[in-house]
N, C-alpha and C positions, 0 to 999 in steps of 0.2 A: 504493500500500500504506500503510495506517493505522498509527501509532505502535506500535498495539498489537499490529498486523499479522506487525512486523518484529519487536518482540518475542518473539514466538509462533516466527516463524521461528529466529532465532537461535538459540534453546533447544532446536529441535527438531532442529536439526543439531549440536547437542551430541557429542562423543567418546564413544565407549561404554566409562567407565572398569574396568567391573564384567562381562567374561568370559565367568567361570563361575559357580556357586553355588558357596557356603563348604559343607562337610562340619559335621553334627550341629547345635547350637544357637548361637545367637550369645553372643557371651562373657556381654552384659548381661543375661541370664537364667537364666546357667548356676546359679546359687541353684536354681531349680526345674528344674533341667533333670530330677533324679534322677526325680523323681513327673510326670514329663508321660508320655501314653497315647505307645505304639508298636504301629502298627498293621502288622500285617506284607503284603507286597507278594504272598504266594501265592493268583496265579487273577485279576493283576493285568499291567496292562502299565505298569510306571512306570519313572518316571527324570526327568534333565535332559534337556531339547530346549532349540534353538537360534531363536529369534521374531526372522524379519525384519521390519525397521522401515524409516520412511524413510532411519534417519539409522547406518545399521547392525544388528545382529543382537546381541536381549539375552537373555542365557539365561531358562530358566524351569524348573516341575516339573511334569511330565504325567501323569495317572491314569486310563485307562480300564478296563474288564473287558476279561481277557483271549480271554474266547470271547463278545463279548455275543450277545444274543438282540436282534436285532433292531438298528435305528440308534437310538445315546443319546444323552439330552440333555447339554445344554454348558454347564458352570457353570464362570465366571471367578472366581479366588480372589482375593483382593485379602489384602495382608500388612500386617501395624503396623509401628510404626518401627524393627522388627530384621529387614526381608528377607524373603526367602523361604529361613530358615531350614528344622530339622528340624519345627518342630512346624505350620507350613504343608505342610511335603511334607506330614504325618502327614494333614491333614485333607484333601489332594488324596485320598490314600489312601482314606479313609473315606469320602469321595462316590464312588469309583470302587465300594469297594463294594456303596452302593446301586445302582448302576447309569447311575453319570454319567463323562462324561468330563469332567473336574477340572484345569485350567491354572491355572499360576499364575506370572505374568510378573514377573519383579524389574525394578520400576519404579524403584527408584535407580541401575539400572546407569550412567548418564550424570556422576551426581553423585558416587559412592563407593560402598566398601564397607565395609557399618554392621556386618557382621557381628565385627570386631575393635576393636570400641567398645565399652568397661566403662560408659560414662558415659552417661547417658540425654539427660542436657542436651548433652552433646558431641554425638550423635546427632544432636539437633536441629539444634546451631548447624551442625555441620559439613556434613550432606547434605540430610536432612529439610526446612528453611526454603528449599533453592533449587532443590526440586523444584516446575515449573509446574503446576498442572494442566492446563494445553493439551497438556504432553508425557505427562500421565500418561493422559489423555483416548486418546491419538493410540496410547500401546502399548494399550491395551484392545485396542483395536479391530483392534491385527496379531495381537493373541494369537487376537481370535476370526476374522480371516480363515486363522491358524495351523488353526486348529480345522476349521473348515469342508472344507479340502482332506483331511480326514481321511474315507474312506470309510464311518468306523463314526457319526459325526455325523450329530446331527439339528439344525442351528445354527435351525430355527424355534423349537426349545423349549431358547430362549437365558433363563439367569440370570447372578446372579451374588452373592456376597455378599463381605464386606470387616468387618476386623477393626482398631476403634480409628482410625488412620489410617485404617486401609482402608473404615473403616465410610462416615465423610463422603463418599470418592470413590464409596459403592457409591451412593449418595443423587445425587450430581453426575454419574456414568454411569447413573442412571436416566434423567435428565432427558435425557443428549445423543444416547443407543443408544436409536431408536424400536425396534426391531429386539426391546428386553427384554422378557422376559415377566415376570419379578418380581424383586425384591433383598432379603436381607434384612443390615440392618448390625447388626453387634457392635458398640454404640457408635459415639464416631465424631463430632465436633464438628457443628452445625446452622450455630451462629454464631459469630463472632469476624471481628478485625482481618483489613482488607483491603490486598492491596499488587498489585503488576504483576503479581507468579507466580501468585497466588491472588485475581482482581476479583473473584468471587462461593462465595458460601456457600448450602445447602441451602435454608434457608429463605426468602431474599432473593428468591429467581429470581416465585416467583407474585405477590409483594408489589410487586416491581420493576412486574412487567408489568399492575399493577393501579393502580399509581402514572404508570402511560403512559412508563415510561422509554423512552429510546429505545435504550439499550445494551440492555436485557432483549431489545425487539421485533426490532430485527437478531439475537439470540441467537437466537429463536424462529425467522425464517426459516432462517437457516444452518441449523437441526439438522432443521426438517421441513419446507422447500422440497420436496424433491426427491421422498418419500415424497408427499409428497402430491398432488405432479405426476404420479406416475406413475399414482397407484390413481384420479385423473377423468380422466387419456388414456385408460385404460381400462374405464371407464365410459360418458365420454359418447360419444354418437351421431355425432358429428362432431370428430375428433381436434384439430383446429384450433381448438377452441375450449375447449382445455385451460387453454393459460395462460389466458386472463381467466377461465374460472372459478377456476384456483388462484390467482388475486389477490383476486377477489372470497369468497373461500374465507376469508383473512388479514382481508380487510377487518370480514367478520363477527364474525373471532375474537377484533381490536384491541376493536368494538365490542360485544364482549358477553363481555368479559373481568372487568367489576365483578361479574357472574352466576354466574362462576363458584367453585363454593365448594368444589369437590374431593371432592364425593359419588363420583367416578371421576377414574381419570388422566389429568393435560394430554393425553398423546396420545389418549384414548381419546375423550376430549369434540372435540380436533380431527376426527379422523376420524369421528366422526358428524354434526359442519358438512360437512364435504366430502362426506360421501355425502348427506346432505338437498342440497347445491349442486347434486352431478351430476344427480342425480333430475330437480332441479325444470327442469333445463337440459335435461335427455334430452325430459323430457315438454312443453316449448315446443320441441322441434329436431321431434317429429314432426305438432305443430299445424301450424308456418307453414313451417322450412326441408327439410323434409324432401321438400315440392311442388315447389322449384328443381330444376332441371337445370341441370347443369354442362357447360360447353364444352371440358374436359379432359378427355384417355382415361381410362379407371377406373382402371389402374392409376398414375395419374399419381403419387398420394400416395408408394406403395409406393417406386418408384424416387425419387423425389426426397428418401427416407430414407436412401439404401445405402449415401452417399460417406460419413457416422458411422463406419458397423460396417465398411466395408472400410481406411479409416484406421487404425482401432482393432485390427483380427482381422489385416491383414498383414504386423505385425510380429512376430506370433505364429508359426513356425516349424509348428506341429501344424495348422495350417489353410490352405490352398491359397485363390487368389481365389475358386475356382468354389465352392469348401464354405464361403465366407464369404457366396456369394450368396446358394447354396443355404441356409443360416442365417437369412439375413434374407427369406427368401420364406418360408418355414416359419411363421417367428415372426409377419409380417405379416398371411398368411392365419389362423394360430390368432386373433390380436389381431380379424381383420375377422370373423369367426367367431362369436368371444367375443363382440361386440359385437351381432350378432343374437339370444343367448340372451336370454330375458325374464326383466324383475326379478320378486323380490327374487333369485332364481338366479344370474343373472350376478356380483350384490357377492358372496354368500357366496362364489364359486368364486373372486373376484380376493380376496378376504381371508383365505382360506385358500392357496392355491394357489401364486397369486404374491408374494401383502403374505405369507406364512408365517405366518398369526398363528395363536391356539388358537384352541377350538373355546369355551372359556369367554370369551375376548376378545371374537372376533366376535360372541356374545350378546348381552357388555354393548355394544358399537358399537350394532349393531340392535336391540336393547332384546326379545330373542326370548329366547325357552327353548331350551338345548340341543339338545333334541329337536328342535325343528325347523330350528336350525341344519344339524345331521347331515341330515335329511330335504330342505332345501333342497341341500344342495351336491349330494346323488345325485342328484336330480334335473339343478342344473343341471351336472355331470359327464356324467350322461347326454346331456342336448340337446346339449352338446359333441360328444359322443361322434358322436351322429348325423349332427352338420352335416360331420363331419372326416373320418368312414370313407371315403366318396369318393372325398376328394382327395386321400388316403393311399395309395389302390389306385392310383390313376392315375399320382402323379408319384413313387410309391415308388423304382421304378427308378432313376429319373434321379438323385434326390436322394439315395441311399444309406438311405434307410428301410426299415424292416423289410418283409419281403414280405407281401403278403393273407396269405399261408394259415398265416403264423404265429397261435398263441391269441392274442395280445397286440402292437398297433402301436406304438411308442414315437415321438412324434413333439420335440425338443427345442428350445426354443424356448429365444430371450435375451433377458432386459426391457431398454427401450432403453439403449444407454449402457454395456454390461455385457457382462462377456465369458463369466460365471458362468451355465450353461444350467440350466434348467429343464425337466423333463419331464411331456409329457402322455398318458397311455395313452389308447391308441384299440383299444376288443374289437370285431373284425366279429362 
C-alpha cells in the first residue's frame, strides 16, 4: 500500500463526529436566513435519512415525489461550507418537485459540525481544510448506492450539482462517477494550492494526463479500469480476450491523449477507443480464430466463472447455492446470446442496457443520431429477444423464471463481479 494509499485509508475510517442534521440554517448565514425561499414539503416524501459508508452511517436530506409517475432521476446535492443546512434541504425540495429524487449527504460528518460556526474563517480552519477529497469522493458514491436501493430510482439518469464548495467537488465527481450523466456547479474553485487531502484540482487532471504524469494515468485506470473491462467482455467474440484488448484500449488513450481537446467528455472519447478496439478485434476473431476448434467442453468457460459469484452470493442470506447457480447460468447464456447479436445492435443494447447510459450519450459514443440510436437498440432488443425465448420456455421451471404463457418473460441477469441484477424482458 502506497503513502498515499494509507492516507486515503486512515481518513476514510474516520469517526463519524456529525449524527444528525442541525434544524433551520446555520448560524453563519442566519443574516439572510429571513429572505431565503421555503419550499414547502406537500406531495413530497422528504426528511433526514441515514447513508451507510464504509466507515459508518452519515446523515443526509432526501426529496422524492411523493406518488411519482414512473422511476426518477437521481441528482446528488453537494452543500458549501455550512452543511446541509435549511437552504440545501430547500433545494432537495425543489428538484423533488421537478420530478427528481434529490440526496444530499453531509460530507463533514467525520470532521465536525459547521452548523454552530458564526465565523467563516473558523469554518475553514476548523473542519472545511481537513476534509479529503478521497472521503468526500467515497460518500458520493454511498449516497448514490443509498439511492439506487430505492424502488422509485432510475440511478442511469445519475446527476449531480454542488454549490461553492460543492461546486469544485461537483467538477472532481465528474471526473471519478463514469456512471454521471451531467453536473452542473454553483461556482466552486478550478485551481488552487495542493496538499495530501486535496492532490488534484479540476483543471489539473486533462493537463496532468497531457503532461504524461504518471499520478494522473494511474488516476485514469483506477476510475475507468473496470467500466471498460466490462463493456469489451461484452463485446468481443471471445471473452478471453478482454483484458488485452482493455490494455490495448489505455494504450491508445496514453497515446492519443495530446489529441484530445475536449470537443466531448474524457469518458465519452474513452468509450469510443474501446468500442473502435472491440470492433476491430470482433472482426479479426471471425477472419482467423473463429476457424479453431477447441479441445474443451463448450460449457467449459461458463463453469470455470461460478467459484466468483458463488463466493460473492453465499454470504448473502436471500440466495441459496442453487439460485446462485441458477444466477450465473442465466446471466452467462444472456452474455453468450448477446454476443451472437450483430453490430452496430449488440453496442447500443450493452450501452444502454447494461453500461445504463442515455440515449443522447450513446449518440455522441457512436457519432449517430438519436433516431437511430432508439431504432438500433429495438432492433437489437428484438434479436435478443428471439435468441432467449427458447431457452426461457425450457429451463423456466427449473430456474424459477417466469412461465411461457405469461405476456412478459423476465429473465435477470448480474454483470460480473456484482450482486446488483439487471433485467431482461423476453415477449413470446
Amino acid at each position: 500500500m502506497t503513502a498515499e494509499n494509507q492516507s486515503v485509508h486512515v481518513h476514510s475510517r474516520r469517526q463519524v463526529l456529525v449524527q444528525t442534521l442541525s434544524t433551520g440554517f446555520a448560524l453563519a448565514v442566519t443574516p439572510v436566513a429571513a429572505s431565503a425561499l421555503n419550499t414547502p414539503a406537500d406531495g413530497l416524501e422528504a426528511g433526514e435519512v441515514s447513508i451507510p459508508t464504509s466507515a459508518g452511517d452519515i446523515p443526509g436530506y432526501r426529496a422524492l415525489p411523493l406518488k411519482p409517475k414512473g422511476k426518477v432521476p437521481v441528482i446528488l446535492v453537494v452543500h458549501e461550507i455550512f452543511g446541509v443546512h435549511e437552504h440545501i434541504k430547500d433545494v432537495c425540495r425543489r428538484l423533488a418537485k421537478e420530478g427528481f429524487y434529490a440526496i444530499a449527504p453531509e460530507l463533514f460528518a467525520r470532521q465536525g459540525d459547521v452548523s454552530k460556526l458564526t465565523d467563516v474563517k473558523e469554518i475553514f480552519s476548523k473542519v472545511v481544510s481537513k476534509v479529503p477529497d478521497a472521503q468526500v469522493l467515497s460518500d458520493l458514491d454511498a449516497a448514490l448506492a443509498f439511492a439506487k436501493k430505492d424502488p422509485h430510482t432510475d440511478s442511469s439518469r445519475l446527476s449531480i450539482t454542488g454549490f461553492c464548495w460543492g461546486g469544485r467537488i461537483t467538477w472532481l465527481y465528474a471526473a471519478h462517477q463514469p456512471a454521471l450523466k451531467a453536473g452542473v456547479a454553483w461556482y466552486g474553485k478550478l485551481v488552487g494550492d495542493k496538499d495530501d487531502l486535496h492532490p488534484r484540482h479540476p483543471s489539473e487532471i486533462i493537463a496532468e494526463l497531457k503532461a504524461g504524469s504518471e499520478e494522473a494515468y494511474a488516476w485514469l485506470i483506477g476510475e475507468f479500469h473496470q467500466p471498460i473491462y466490462s463493456l469489451v467482455y461484452r463485446m468481443a467474440s471471445d471473452p478471453a480476450d478482454a483484458a488485452d484488448a482493455t490494455q490495448e484500449v489505455f494504450l491508445k488513450v496514453f497515446r492519443g491523449m495530446k489529441h484530445f481537446h475536449g470537443e466531448s467528455s474524457l469518458k465519452t472519447w474513452i468509450y469510443r477507443i474501446a468500442i473502435h478496439e472491440a470492433s476491430n478485434r470482433r472482426r479479426w476473431w471471425f477472419r482467423h480464430k473463429a476457424k479453431e476448434t477447441s479441445i474443451e467442453p463448450a460449457e467449459a468457460n461458463v463453469f470455470s466463472e461460478m467459484t466468483p459469484c458463488i463466493k460473492d452470493m453465499l454470504v448473502d442470506p436471500a440466495d441459496t447455492p442453487f439460485e446462485c447457480l441458477a444466477h450465473e447460468e442465466v446471466r452467462a447464456r444472456v452474455e453468450q446470446e448477446l454476443r451472437k447479436v450483430s453490430e452496430p445492435y449488440r453496442t447500443t443494447v450493452v450501452l444502454r442496457d447494461l453500461e445504463e447510459m442515455s440515449y443522447e450519450e450513446i449518440a455522441e459514443i457512436t457519432q449517430v443520431s438519436l433516431g437511430t440510436v432508439k431504432s438500433r437498440l429495438t432492433r437489437g432488443r428484438e434479436a435478443l429477444k428471439q435468441r432467449l425465448v427458447k431457452y426461457v420456455r425450457q429451463v423456466g421451471p427449473e430456474l424459477g423464471l417466469r412461465a411461457p404463457q405469461e405476456r412478459k418473460l423476465k429473465v435477470a441477469i448480474r454483470p460480473r463481479g456484482s450482486t446488483d441484477g439487471r433485467e431482461v424482458e423476453v415477449t413470446p
